[in-house]
C-alpha positions as CSV (number, residue, x, y, z in Angstrom):
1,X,-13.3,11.0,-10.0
2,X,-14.6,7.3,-10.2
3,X,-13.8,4.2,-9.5
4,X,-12.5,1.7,-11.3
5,X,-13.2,-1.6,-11.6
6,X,-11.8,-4.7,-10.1
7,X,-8.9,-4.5,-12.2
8,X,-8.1,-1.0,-11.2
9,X,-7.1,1.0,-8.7
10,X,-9.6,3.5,-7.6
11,X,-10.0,6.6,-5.5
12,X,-7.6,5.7,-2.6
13,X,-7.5,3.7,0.3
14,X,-10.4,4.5,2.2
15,X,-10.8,7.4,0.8
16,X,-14.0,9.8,-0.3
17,X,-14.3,11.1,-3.9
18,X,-12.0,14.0,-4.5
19,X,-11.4,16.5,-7.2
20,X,-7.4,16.6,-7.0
21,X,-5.5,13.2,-5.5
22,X,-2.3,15.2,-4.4
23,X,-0.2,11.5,-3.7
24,X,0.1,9.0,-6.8
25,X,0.2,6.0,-4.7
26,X,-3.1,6.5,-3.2
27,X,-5.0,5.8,-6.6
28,X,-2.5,3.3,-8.4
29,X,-2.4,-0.5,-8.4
30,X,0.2,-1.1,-6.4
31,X,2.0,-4.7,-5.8
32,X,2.4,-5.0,-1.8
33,X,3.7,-8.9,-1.5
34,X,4.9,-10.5,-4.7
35,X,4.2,-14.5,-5.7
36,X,7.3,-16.8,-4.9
37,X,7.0,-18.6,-7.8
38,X,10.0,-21.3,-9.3
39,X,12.3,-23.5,-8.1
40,X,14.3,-22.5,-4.5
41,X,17.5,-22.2,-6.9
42,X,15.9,-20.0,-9.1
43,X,14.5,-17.6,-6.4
44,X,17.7,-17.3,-4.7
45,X,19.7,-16.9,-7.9
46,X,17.5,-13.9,-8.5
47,X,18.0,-12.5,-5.1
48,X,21.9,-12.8,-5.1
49,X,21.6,-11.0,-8.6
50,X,19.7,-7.9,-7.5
51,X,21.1,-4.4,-6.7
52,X,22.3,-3.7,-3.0
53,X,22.9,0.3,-3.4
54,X,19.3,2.5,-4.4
55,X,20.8,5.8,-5.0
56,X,17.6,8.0,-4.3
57,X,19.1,10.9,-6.2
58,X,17.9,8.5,-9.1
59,X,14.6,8.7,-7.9
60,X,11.9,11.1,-8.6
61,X,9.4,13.6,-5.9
62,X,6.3,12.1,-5.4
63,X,3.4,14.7,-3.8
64,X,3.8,18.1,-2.4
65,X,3.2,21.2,-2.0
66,X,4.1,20.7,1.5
67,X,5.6,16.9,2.0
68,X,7.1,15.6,-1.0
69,X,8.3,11.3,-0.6
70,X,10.5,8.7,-2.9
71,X,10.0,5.2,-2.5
72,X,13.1,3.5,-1.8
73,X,12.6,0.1,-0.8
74,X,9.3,-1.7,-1.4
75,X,8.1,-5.1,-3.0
76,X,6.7,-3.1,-6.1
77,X,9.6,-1.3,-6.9
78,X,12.4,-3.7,-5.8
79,X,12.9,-7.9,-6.0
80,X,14.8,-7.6,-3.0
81,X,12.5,-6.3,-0.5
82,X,9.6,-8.7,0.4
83,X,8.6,-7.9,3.8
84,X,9.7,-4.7,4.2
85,X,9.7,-0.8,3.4
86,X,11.4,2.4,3.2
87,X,10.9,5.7,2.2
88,X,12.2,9.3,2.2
89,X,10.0,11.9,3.0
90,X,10.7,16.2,2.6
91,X,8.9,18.7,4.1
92,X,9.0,21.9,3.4
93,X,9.6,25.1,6.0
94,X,7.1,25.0,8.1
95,X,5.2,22.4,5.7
96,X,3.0,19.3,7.1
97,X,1.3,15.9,6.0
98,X,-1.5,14.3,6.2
99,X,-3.4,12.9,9.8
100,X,-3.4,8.9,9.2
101,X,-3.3,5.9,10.6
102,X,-2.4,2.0,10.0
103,X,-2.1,-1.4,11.7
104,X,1.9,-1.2,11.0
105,X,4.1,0.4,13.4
106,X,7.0,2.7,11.6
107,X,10.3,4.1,12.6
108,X,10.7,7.7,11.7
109,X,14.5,8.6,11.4
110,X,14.8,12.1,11.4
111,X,17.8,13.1,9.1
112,X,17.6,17.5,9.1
113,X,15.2,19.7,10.9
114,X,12.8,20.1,14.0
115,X,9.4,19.7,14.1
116,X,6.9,17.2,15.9
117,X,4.4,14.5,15.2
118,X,1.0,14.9,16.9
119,X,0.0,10.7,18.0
120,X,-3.6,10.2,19.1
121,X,-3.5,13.9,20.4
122,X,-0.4,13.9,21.8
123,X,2.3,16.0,21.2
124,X,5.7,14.7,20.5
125,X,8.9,17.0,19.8
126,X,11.4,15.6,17.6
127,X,14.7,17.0,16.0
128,X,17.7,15.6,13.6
129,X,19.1,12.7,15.1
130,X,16.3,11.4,17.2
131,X,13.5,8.4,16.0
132,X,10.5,8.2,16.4
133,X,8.1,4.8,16.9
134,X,4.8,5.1,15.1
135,X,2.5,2.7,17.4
136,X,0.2,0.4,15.3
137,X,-3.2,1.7,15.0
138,X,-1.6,5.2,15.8
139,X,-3.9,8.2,14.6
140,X,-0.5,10.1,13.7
141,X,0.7,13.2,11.3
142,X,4.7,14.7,10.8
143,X,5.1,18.4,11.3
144,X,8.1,20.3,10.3
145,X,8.1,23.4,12.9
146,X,11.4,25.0,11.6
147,X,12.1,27.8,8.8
148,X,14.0,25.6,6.9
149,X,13.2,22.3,5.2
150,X,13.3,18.5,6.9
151,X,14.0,15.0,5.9
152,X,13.1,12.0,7.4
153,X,13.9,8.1,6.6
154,X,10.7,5.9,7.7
155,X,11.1,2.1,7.7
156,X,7.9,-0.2,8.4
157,X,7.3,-3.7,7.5
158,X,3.8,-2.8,6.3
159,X,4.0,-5.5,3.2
160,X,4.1,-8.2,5.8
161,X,1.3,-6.6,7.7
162,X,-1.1,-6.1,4.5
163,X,-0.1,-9.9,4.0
164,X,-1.1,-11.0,7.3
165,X,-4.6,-9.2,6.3
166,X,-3.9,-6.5,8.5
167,X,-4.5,-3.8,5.8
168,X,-6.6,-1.0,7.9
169,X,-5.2,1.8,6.6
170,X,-7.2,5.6,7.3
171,X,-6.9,8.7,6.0
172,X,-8.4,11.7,8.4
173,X,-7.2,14.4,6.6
174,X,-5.9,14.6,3.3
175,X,-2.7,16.6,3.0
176,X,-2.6,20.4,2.3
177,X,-2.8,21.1,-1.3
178,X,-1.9,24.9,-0.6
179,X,1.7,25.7,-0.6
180,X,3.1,27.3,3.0
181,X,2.8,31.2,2.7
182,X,6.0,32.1,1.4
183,X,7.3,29.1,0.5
184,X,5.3,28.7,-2.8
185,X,8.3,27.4,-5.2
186,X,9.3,25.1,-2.2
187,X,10.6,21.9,-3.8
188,X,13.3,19.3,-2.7
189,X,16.6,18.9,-3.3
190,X,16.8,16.1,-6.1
191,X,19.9,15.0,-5.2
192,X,18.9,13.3,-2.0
């Protein structure tokens, strides 16, 4: 694969060349803070008209074989949101992501199922119910220990950290392209 030019996207956020890019978002121009641009009327006219309900089950799987995500609230997909994000990851039985880091600290609700996160080496349990604070700078990946699958609900204000130039972003290890062993049709529900 190649990059592109200016224009572009490219490979990936500090990314090597790969074969296979398992995560769309990684390679796609993306739009992390949008221009304020007309008069103060206009802009709040436009923000009083926008949606205040994102049904996710309207939403599409990005990713897999093992962690599977929908964008729910970003400044690329939605008028509304300017300085902040959200997202709903799936992991399947078992499944994992990708080890990572970035300047913005996250909260990661955890909606079904058990697991752990691993956070500069340490070990940190987590079930349904509890949240977890993703440190800035963290070195961090989610791990779903249980047979069945999990969801979580992870908020950050990363657009207002890129747009206060605090964009270090790293990928360590690429998520698993391999399905889990016996979990090889392993695909979320769409209706969440």
């Amino acid at each position: 694969m190649s990059e592109t030019s200016d224009s572009g996207a490219g490979v990936g956020h500090n990314s090597e060349k790969r074969e296979k890019v398992v995560w769309e978002r990684w390679t796609k121009k993306r739009t992390f803070v949008r221009a304020l641009e007309g008069t103060y009327g206009q802009l709040k006219e436009e923000l009083y008209n926008q949606p205040r309900v994102y049904r996710t089950s309207d939403m599409k799987w990005k990713g897999g074989p093992q962690n599977f995500g929908k964008k729910v609230i970003n400044p690329q997909a939605n008028r509304i949101a300017q300085s902040i994000e959200a997202h709903v990851d799936a992991f399947a039985p078992k499944g994992y992501g990708q080890i990572h880091g970035h300047m913005n600290s996250a909260v990661f609700f955890v909606l079904k199922g058990k697991g752990h996160d691993i956070h500069d080496g340490r070990k940190l349990p987590w079930e349904a119910g509890d949240a977890l604070i993703v440190e800035n700078a963290c070195v961090h990946q989610h791990l779903n220990d249980s047979d069945d699958e999990t969801f979580v609900l992870v908020l950050k204000a990363k657009p207002l950290f890129l747009f206060m130039h605090m964009i270090f972003q790293k990928m360590v290890e690429f998520p698993p392209e391999d399905p889990v062993p016996g979990h090889e049709d392993y695909a979320p529900p769409a209706s969440l």
